[in-house]
C-alpha positions in Angstrom: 13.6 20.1 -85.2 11.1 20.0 -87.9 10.1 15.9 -87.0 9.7 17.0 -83.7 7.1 19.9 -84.6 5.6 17.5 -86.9 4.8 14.9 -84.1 3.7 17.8 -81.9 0.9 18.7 -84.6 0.8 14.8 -85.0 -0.3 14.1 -81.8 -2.6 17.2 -81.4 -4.7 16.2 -83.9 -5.2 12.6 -83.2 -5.6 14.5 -80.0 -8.1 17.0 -81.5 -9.6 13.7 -83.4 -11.0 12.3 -80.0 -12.3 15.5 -78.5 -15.0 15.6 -81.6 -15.6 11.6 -80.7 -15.8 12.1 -76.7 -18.3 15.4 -77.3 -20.5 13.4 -80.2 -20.3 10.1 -77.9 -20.2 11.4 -74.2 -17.2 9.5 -74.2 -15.9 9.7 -70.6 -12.7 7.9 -71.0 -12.0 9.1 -74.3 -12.3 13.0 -72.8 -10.0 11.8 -69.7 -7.6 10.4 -72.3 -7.5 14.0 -74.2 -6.9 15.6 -70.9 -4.1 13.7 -69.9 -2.3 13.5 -73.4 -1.7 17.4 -73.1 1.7 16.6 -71.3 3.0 15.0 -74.0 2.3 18.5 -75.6 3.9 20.2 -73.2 7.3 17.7 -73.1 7.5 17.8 -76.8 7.4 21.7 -76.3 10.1 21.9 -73.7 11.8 19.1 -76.1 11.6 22.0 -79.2 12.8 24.9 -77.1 16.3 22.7 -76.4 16.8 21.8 -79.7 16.7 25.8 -80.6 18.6 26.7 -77.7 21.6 24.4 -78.7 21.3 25.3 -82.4 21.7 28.9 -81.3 24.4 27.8 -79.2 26.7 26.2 -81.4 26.2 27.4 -85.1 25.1 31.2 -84.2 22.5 31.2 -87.1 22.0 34.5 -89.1 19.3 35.7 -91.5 16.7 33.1 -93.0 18.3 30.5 -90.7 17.6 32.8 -87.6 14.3 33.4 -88.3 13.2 30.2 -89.5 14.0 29.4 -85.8 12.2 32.6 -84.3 9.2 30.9 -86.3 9.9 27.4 -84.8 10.1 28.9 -81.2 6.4 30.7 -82.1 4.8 27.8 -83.5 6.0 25.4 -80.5 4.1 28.1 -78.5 0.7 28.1 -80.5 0.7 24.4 -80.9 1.3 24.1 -77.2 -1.7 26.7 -76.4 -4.1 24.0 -78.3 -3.5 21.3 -76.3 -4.2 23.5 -73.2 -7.6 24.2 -75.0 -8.2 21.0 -76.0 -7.2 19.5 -72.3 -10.0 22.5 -71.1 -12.7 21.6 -74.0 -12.5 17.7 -72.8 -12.8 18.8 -69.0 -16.0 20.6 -69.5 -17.5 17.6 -72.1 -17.0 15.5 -68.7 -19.7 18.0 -67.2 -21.8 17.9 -70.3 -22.5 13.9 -70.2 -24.6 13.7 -67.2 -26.8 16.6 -69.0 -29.2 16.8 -72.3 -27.9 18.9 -75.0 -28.4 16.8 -78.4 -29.9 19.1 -80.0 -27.7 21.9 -79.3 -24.5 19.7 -79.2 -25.1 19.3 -83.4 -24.2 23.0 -83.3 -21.3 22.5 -81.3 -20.2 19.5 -83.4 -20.5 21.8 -86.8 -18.3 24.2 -85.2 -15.4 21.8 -84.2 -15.6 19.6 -87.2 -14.9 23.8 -89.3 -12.0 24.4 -86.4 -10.5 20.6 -87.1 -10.3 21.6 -90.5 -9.0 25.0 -90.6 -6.3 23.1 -87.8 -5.5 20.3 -90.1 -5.1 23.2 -93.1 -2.7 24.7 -91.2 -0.6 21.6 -90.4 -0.5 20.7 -94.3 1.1 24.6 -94.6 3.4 24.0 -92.2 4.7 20.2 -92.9 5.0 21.0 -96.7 5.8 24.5 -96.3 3.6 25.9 -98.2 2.6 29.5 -98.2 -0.1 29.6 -101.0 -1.8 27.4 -98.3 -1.0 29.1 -95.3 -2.9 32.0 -96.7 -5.7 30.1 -97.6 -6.1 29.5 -93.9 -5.6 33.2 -93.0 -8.7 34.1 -95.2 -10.7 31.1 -93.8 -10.1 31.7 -90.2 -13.4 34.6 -90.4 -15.4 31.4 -91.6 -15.0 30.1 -88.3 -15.8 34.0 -86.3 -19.2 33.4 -87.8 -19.9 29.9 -86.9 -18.9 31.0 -83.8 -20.7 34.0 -83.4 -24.0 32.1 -84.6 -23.5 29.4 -81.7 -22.9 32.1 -79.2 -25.7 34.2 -80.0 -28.5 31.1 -80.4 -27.2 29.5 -77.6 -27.4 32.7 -75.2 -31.3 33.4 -77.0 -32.2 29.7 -75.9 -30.5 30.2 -72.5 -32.7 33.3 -71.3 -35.7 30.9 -72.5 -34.8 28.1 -70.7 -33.6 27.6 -67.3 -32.5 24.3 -68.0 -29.6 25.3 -69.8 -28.0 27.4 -67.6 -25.3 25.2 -66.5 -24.7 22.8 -69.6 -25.2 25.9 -71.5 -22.5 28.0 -69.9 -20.0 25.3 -70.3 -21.2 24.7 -74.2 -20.1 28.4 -74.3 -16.6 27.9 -72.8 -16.3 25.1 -75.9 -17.3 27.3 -78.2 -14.8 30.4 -77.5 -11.9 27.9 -77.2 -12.6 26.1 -80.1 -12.5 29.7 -81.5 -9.2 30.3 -80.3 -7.7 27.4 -81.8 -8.9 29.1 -84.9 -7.1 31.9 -84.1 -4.0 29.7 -83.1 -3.2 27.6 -86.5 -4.5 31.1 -88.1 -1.3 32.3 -86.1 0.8 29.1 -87.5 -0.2 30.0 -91.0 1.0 33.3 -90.4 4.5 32.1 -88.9 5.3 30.2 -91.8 4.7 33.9 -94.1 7.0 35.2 -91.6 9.4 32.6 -91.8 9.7 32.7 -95.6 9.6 36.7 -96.5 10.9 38.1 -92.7 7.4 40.6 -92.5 6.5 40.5 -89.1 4.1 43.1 -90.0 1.3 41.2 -92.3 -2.0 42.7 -93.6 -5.1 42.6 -91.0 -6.8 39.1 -90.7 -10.4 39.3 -92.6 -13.1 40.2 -89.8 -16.6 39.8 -89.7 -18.7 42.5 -88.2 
């Protein structure tokens, strides 16, 4: 169970990986690629779930060994969620090749580079199982609300000035909040593996900017 969660982070961020490339290189093929790899998400999803349904099954787990699958089960969930995101980033950098955002795109490319990170953060917590890290990443997830909230806001300024930007603009946007969930989703991995070690559901709010 814990290989197969592994690979699912595994491939997400070799998956992750070429989403920075196809956005940086207006790499159709690369973007298609990231699209249609989000099935093998999905599989190794469906592929978790069983394994937890038949260990329920047959050895009835109790205490730590109950909730370390409740965690499983929730992380499976979250990882699955970013390749959705990922798949619906890459659709929309299709769109953005045929326009002109370089300038703008270095923004863009600051903010998922932070979000990679954070991501990859949140992997090492859960593959070494450590929760010294996984807070790390809790306090570092309001890093990426302001990268994100500096994106939105200049890109929306410099949308109302130009016309131009309306359309590559709007879709830039779209990046930008999804990157920002994934933020929010290996925030919620980091969070798991707490819950998975102490059994508080119930953790202290997330640091916010304003």
């Amino acid at each position: 169970l814990d290989d197969s969660l592994i690979e699912m982070g595994s491939n997400l961020e070799k998956m992750f990986e070429e989403t920075l490339l196809a956005i940086n290189e207006k790499d159709e093929a690369l973007a298609k690629k990231v699209i249609s790899s989000d099935k093998n998400i999905d599989e190794l999803e469906i592929s978790v779930i069983s394994q937890i349904q038949t260990l329920i099954a047959k050895r009835q787990p109790v205490g730590v060994d109950l909730r370390v699958l409740v965690g499983c089960t929730r992380i499976a969930g979250y990882m699955e969620r970013i390749g959705d995101l990922l798949s619906s980033i890459c659709k929309r950098v299709v769109i953005l090749i045929e326009h002109s955002v370089e300038k703008e795109k270095e923004e863009l490319i600051k903010l998922s580079t932070a979000v990679n990170n954070l991501f990859k953060l949140s992997l090492n917590a859960f593959a070494k199982k450590d929760f010294e890290l996984a807070e790390k990443v809790r306090n570092e997830d309001v890093d990426i609300d302001k990268l994100y909230k500096g994106f939105f806001n200049s890109l929306l300024e410099k949308m109302s000035k130009d016309s131009k930007l309306a359309v590559p603009g709007t879709h830039m946007l779209f990046i930008s909040k999804n990157l920002e969930r994934i933020g929010d989703h290996a925030t919620n991995v980091a969070e798991t593996i707490t819950y998975m070690a102490s059994g508080e559901i119930k953790v202290e709010p997330r640091p916010k900017i304003n």
